[in-house]
PDB file of N, CA, C and O in Angstrom:
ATOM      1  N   UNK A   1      -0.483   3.763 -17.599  1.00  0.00           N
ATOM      2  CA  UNK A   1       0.545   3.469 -16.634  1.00  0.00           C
ATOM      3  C   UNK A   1       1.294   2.212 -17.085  1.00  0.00           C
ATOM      4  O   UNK A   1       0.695   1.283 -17.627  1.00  0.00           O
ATOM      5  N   UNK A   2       2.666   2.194 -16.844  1.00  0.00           N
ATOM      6  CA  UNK A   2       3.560   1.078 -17.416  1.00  0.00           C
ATOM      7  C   UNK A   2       4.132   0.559 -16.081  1.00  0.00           C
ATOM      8  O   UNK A   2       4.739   1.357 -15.367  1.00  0.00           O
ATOM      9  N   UNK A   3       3.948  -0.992 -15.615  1.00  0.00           N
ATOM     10  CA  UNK A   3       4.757  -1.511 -14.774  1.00  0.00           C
ATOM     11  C   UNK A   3       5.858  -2.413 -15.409  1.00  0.00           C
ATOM     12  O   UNK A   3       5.678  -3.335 -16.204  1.00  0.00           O
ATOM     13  N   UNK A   4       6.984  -1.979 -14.917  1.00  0.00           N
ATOM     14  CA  UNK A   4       7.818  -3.169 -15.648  1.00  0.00           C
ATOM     15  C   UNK A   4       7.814  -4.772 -14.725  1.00  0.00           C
ATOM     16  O   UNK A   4       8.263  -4.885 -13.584  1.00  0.00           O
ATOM     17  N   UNK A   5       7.327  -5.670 -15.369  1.00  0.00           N
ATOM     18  CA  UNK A   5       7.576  -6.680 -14.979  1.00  0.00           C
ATOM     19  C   UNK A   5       8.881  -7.864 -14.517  1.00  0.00           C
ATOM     20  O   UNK A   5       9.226  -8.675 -13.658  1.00  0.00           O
ATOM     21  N   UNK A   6       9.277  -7.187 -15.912  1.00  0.00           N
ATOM     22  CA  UNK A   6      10.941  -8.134 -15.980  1.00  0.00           C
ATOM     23  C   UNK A   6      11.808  -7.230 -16.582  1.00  0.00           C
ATOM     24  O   UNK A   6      11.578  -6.489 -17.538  1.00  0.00           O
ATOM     25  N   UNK A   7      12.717  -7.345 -16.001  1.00  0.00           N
ATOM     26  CA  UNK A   7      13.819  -6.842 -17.357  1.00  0.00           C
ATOM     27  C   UNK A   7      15.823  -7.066 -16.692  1.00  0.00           C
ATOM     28  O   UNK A   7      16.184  -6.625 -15.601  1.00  0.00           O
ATOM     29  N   UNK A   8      16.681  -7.740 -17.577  1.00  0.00           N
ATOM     30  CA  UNK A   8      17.737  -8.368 -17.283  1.00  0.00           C
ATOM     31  C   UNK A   8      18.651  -7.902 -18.111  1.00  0.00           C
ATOM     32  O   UNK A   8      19.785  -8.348 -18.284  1.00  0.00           O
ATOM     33  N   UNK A   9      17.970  -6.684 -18.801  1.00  0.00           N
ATOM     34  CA  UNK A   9      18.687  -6.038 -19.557  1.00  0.00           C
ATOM     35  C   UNK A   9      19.062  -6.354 -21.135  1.00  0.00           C
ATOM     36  O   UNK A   9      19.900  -5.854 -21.884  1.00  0.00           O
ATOM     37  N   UNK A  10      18.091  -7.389 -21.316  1.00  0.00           N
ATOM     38  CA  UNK A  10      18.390  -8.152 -22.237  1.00  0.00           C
ATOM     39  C   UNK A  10      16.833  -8.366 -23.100  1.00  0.00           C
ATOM     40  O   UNK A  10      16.522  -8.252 -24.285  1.00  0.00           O
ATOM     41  N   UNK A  11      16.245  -8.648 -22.137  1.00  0.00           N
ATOM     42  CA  UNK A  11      14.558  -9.665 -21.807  1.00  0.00           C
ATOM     43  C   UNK A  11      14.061  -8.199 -21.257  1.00  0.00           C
ATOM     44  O   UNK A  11      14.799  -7.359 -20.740  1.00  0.00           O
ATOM     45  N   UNK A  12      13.028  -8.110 -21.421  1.00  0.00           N
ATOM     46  CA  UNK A  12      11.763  -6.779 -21.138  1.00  0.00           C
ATOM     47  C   UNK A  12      10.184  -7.012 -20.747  1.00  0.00           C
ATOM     48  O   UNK A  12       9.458  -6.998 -21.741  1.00  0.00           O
ATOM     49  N   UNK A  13       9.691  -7.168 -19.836  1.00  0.00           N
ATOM     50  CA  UNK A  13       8.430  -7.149 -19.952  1.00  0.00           C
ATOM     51  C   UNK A  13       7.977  -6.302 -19.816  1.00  0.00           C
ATOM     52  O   UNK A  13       8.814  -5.626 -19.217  1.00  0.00           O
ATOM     53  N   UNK A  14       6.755  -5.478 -20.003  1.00  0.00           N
ATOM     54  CA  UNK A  14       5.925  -4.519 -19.734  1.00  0.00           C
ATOM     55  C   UNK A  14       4.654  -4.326 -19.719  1.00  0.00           C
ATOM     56  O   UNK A  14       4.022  -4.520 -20.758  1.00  0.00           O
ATOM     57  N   UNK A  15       4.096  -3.965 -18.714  1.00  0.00           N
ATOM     58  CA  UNK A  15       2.639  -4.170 -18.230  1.00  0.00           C
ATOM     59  C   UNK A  15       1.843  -3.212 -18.845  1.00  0.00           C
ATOM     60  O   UNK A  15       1.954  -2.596 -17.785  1.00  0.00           O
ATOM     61  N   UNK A  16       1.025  -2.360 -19.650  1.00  0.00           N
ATOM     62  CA  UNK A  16       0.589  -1.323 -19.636  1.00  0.00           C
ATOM     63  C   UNK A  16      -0.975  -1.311 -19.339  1.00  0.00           C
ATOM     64  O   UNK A  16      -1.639  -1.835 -20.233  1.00  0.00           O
ATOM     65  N   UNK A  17      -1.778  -0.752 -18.122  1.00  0.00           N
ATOM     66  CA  UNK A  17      -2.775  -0.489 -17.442  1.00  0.00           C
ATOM     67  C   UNK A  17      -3.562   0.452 -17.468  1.00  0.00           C
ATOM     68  O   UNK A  17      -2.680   1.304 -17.573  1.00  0.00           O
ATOM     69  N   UNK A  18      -4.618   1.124 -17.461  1.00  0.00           N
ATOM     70  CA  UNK A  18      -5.592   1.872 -17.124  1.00  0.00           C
ATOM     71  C   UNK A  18      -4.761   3.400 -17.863  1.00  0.00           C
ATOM     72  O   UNK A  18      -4.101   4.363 -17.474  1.00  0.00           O
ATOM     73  N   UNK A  19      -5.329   2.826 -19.173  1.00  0.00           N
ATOM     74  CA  UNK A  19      -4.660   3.897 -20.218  1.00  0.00           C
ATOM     75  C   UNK A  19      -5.669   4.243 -20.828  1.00  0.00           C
ATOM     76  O   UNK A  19      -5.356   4.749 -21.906  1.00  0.00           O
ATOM     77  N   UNK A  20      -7.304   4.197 -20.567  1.00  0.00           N
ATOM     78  CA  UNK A  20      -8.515   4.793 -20.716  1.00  0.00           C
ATOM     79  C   UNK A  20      -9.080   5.074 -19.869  1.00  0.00           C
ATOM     80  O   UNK A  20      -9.234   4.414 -18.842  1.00  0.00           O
ATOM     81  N   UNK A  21      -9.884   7.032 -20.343  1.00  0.00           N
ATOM     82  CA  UNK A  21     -10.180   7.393 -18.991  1.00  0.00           C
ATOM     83  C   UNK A  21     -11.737   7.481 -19.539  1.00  0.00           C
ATOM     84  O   UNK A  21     -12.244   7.133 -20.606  1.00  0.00           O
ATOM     85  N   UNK A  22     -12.246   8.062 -18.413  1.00  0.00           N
ATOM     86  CA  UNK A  22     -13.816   7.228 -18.352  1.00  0.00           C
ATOM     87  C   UNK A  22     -14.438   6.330 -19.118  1.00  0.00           C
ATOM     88  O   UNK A  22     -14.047   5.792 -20.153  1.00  0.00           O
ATOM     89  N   UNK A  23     -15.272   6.229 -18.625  1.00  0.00           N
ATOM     90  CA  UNK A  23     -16.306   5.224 -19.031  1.00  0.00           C
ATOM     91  C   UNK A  23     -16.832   5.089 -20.414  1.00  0.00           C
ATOM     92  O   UNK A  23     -17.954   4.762 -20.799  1.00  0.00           O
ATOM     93  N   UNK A  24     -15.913   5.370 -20.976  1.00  0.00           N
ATOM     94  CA  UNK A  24     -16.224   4.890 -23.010  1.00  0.00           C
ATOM     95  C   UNK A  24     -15.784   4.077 -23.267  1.00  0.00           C
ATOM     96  O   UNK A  24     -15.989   3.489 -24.329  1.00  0.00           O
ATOM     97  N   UNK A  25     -14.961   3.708 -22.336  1.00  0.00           N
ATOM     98  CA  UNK A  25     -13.775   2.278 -23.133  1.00  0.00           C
ATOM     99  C   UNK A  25     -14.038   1.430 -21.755  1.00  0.00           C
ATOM    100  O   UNK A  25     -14.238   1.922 -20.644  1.00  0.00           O
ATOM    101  N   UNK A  26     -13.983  -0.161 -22.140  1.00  0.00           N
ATOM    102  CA  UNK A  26     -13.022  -1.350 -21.591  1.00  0.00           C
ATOM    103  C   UNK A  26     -11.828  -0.990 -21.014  1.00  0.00           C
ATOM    104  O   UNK A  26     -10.961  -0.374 -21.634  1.00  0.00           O
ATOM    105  N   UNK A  27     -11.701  -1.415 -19.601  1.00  0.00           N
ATOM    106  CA  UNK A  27      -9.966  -1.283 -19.402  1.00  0.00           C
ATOM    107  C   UNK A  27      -9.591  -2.512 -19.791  1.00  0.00           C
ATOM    108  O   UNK A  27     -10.459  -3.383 -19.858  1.00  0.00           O
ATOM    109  N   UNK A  28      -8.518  -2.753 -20.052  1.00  0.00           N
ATOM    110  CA  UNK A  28      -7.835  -4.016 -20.355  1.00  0.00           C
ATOM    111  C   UNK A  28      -6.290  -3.191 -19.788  1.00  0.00           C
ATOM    112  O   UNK A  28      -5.920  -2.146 -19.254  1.00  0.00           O
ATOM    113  N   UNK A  29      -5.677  -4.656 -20.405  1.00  0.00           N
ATOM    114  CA  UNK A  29      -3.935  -4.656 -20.241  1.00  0.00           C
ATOM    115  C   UNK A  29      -3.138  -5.317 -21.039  1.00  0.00           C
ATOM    116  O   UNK A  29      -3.071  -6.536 -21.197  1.00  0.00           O
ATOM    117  N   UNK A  30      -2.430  -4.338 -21.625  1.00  0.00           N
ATOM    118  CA  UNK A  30      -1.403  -4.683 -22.779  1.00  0.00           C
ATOM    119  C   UNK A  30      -0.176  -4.984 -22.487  1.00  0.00           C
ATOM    120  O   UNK A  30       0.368  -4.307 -21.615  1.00  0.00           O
ATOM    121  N   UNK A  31       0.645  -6.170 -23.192  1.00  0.00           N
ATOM    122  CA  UNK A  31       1.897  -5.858 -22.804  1.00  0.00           C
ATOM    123  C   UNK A  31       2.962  -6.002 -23.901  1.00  0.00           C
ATOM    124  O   UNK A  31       2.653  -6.441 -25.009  1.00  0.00           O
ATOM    125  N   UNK A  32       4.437  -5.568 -23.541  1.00  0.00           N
ATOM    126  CA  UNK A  32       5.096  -5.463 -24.358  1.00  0.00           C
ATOM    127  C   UNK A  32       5.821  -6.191 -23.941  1.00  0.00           C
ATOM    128  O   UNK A  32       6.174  -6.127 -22.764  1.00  0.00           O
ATOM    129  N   UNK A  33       6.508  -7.608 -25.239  1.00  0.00           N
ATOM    130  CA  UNK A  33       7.442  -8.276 -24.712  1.00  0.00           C
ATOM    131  C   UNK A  33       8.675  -8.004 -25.202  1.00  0.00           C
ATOM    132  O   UNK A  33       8.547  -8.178 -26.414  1.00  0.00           O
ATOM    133  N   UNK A  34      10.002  -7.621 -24.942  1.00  0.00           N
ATOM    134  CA  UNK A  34      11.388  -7.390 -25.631  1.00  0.00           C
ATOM    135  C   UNK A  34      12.426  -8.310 -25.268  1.00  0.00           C
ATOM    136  O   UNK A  34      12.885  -8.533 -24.148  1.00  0.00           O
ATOM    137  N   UNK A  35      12.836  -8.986 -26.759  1.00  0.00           N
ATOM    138  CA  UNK A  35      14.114  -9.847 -26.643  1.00  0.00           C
ATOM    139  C   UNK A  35      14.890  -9.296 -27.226  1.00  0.00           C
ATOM    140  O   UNK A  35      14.465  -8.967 -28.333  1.00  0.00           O
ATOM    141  N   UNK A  36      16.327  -8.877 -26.948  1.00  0.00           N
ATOM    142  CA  UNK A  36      16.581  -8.071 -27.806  1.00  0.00           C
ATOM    143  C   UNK A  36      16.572  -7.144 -28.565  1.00  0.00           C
ATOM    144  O   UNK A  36      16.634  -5.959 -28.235  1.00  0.00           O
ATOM    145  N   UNK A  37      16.474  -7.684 -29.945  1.00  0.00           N
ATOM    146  CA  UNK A  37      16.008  -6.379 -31.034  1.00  0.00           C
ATOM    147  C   UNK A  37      15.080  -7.024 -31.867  1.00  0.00           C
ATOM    148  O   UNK A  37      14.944  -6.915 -33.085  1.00  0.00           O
ATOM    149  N   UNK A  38      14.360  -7.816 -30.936  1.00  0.00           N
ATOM    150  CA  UNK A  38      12.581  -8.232 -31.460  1.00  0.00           C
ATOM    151  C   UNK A  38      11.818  -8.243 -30.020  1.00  0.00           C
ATOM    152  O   UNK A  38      12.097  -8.672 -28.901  1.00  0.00           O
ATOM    153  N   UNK A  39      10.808  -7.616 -30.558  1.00  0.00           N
ATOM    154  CA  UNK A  39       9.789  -7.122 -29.688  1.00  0.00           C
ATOM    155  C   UNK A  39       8.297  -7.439 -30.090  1.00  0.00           C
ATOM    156  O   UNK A  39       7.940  -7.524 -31.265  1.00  0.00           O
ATOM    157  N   UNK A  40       7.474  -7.603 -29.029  1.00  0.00           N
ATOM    158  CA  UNK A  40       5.503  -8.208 -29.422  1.00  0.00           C
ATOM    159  C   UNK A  40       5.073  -7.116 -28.574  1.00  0.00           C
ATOM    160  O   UNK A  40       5.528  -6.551 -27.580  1.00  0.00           O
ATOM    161  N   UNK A  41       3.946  -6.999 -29.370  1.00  0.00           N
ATOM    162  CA  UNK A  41       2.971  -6.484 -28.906  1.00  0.00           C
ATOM    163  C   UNK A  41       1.757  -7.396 -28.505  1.00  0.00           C
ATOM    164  O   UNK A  41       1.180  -8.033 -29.387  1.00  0.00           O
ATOM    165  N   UNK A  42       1.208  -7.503 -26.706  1.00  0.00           N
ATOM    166  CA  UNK A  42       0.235  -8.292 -27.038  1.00  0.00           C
ATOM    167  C   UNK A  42      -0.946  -7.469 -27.020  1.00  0.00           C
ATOM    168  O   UNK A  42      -0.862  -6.303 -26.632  1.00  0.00           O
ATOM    169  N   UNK A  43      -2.330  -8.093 -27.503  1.00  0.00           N
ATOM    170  CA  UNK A  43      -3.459  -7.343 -27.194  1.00  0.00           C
ATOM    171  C   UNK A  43      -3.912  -5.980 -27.350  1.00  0.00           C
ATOM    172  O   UNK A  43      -4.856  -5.499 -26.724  1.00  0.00           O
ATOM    173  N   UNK A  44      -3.209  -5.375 -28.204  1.00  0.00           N
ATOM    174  CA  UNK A  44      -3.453  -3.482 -28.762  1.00  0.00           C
ATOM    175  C   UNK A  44      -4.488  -2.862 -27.664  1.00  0.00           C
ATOM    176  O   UNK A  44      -4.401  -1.979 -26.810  1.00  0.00           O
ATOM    177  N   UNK A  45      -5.478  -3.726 -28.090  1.00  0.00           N
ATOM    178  CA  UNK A  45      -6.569  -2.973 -27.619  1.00  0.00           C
ATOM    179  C   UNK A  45      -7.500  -2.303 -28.821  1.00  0.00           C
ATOM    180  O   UNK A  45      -7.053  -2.647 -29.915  1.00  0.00           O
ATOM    181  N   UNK A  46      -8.386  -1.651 -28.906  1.00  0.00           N
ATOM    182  CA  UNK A  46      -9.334  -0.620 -29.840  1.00  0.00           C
ATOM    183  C   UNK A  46      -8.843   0.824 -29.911  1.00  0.00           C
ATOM    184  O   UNK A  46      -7.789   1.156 -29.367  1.00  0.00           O
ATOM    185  N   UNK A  47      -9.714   1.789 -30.674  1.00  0.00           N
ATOM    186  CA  UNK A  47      -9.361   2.543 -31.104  1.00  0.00           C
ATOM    187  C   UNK A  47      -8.702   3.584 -30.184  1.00  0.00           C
ATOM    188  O   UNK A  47      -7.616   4.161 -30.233  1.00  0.00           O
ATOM    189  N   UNK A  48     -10.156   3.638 -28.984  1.00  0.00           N
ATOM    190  CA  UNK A  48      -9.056   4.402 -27.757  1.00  0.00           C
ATOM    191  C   UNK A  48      -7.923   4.115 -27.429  1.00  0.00           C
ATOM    192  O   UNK A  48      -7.222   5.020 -26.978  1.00  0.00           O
ATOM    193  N   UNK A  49      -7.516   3.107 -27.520  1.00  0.00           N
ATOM    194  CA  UNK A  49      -6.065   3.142 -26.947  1.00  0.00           C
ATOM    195  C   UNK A  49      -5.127   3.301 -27.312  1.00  0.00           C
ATOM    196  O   UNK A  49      -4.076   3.238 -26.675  1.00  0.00           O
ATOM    197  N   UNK A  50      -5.352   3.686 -29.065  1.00  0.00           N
ATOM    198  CA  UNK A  50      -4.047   3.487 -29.920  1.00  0.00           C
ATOM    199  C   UNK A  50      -3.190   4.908 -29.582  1.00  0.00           C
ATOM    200  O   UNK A  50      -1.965   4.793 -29.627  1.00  0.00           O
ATOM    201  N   UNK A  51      -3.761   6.285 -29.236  1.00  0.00           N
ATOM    202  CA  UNK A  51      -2.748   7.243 -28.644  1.00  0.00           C
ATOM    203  C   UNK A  51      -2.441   6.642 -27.669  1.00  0.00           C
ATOM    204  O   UNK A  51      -1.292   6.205 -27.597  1.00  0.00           O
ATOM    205  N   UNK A  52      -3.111   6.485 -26.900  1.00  0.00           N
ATOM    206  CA  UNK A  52      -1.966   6.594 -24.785  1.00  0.00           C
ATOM    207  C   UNK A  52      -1.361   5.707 -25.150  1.00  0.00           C
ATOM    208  O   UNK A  52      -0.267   5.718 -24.585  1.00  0.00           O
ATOM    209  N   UNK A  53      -1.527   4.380 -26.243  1.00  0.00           N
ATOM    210  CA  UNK A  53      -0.619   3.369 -26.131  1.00  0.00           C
ATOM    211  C   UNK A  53       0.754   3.237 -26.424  1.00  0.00           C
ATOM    212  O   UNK A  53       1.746   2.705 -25.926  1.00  0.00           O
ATOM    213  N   UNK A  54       0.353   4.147 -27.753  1.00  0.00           N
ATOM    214  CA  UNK A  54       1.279   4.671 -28.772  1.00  0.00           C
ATOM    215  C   UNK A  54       2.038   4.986 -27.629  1.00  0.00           C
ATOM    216  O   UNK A  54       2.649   4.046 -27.121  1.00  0.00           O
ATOM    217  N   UNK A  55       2.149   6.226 -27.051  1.00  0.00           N
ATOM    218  CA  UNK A  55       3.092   7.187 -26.207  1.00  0.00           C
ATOM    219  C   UNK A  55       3.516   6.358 -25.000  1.00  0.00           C
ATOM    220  O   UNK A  55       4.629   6.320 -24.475  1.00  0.00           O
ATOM    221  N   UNK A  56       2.384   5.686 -24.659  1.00  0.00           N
ATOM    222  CA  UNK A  56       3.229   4.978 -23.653  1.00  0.00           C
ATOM    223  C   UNK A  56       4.574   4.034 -24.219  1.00  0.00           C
ATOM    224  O   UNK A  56       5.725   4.044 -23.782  1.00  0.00           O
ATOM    225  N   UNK A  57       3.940   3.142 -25.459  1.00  0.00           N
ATOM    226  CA  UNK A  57       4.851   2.341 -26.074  1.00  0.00           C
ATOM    227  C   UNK A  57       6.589   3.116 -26.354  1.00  0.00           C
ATOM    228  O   UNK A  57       7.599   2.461 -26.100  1.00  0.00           O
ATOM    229  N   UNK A  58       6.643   4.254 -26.783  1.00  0.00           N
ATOM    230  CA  UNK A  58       7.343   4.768 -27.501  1.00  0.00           C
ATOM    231  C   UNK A  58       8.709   5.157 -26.105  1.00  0.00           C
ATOM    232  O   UNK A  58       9.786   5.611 -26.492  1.00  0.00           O
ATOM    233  N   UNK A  59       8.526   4.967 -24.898  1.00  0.00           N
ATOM    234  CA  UNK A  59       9.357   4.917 -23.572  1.00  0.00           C
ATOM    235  C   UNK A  59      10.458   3.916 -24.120  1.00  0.00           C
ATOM    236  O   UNK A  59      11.667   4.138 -24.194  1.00  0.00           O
ATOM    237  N   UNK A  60       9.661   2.564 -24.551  1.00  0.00           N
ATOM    238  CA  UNK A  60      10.287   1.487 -24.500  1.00  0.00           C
ATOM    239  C   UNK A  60      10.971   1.451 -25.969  1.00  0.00           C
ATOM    240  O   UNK A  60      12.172   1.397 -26.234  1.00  0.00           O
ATOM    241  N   UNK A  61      10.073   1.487 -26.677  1.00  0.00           N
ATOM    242  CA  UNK A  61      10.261   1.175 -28.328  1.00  0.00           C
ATOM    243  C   UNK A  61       9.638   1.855 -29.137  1.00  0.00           C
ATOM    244  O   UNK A  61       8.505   2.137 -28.745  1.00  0.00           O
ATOM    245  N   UNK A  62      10.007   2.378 -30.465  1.00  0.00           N
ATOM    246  CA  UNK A  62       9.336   2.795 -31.579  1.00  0.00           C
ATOM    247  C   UNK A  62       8.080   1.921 -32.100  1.00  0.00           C
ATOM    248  O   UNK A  62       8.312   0.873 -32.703  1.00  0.00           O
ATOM    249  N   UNK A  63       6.632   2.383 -31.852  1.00  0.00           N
ATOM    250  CA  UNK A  63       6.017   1.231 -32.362  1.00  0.00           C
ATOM    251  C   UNK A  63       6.547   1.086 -33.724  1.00  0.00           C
ATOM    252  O   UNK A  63       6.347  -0.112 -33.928  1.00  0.00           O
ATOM    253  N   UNK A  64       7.090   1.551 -34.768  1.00  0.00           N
ATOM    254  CA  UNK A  64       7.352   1.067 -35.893  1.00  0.00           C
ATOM    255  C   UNK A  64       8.413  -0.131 -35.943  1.00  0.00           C
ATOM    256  O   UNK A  64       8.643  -1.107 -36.657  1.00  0.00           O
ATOM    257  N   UNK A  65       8.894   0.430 -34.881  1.00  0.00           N
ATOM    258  CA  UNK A  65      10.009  -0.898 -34.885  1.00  0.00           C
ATOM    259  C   UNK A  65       9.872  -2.283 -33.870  1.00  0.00           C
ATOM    260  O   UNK A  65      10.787  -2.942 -33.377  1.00  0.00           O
ATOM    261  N   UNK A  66       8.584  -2.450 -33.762  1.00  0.00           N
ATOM    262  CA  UNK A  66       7.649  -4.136 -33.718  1.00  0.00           C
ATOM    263  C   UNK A  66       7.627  -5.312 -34.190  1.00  0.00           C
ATOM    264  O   UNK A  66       6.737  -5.491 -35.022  1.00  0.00           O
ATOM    265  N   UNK A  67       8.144  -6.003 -34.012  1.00  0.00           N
ATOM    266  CA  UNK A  67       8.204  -7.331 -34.817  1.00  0.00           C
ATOM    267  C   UNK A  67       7.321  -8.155 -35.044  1.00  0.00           C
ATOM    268  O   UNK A  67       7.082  -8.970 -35.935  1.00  0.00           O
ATOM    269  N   UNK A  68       6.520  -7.600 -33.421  1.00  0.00           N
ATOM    270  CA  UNK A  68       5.066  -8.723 -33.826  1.00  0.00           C
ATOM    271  C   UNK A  68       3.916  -7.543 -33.111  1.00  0.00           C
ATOM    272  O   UNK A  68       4.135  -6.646 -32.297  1.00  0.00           O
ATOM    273  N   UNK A  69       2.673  -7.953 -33.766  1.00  0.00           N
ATOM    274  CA  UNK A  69       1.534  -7.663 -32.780  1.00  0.00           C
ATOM    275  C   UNK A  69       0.525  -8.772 -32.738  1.00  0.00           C
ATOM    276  O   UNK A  69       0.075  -9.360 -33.721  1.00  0.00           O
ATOM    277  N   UNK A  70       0.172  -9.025 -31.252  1.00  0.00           N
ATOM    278  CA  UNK A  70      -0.887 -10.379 -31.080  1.00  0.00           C
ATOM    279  C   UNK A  70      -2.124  -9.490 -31.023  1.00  0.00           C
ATOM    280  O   UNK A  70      -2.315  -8.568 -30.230  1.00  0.00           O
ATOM    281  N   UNK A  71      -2.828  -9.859 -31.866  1.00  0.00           N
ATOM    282  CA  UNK A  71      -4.155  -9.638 -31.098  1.00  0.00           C
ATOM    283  C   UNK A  71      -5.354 -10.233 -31.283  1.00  0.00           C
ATOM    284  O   UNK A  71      -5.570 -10.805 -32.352  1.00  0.00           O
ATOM    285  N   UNK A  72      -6.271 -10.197 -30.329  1.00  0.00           N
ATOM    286  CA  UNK A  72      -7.424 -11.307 -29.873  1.00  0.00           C
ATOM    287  C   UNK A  72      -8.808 -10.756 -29.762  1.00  0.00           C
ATOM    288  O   UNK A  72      -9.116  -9.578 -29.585  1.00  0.00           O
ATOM    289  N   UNK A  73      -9.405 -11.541 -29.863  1.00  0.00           N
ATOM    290  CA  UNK A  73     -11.186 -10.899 -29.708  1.00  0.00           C
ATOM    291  C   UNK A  73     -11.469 -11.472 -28.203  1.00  0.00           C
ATOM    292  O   UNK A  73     -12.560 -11.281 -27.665  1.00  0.00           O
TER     293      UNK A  73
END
């Protein structure tokens, strides 16, 4: 699920939530930040998430076309 946080048409935030289903995965929450025509990825997540994320991502942006990805342990 994607909540948009911000967006001014310019500036983008995006929430993405409970994009693993049962109990194999961690939920967490990813987000996508867009300025323009540079964009972050924070926090991916693991292996489960890289489809729903992917597809969710791809609403907003091509993941190929990413400028950054953060990610953290």
């Amino acid at each position: 699920m994607a909540t948009e946080l911000f967006n001014n048409g310019n500036h983008l935030c995006i929430a993405f939530s409970y994009l693993v289903r049962g109990e194999s995965g961690v939920q967490a929450n990813q987000f996508l930040i867009v300025d323009g025509k540079q964009s972050a990825l924070l926090d991916p997540g693991g292996a489960l998430l890289y489809t729903p994320l992917s597809m969710a991502l791809a609403r907003y942006i091509q993941p190929k076309d990413l400028t950054y990805i953060f990610a953290s342990q």
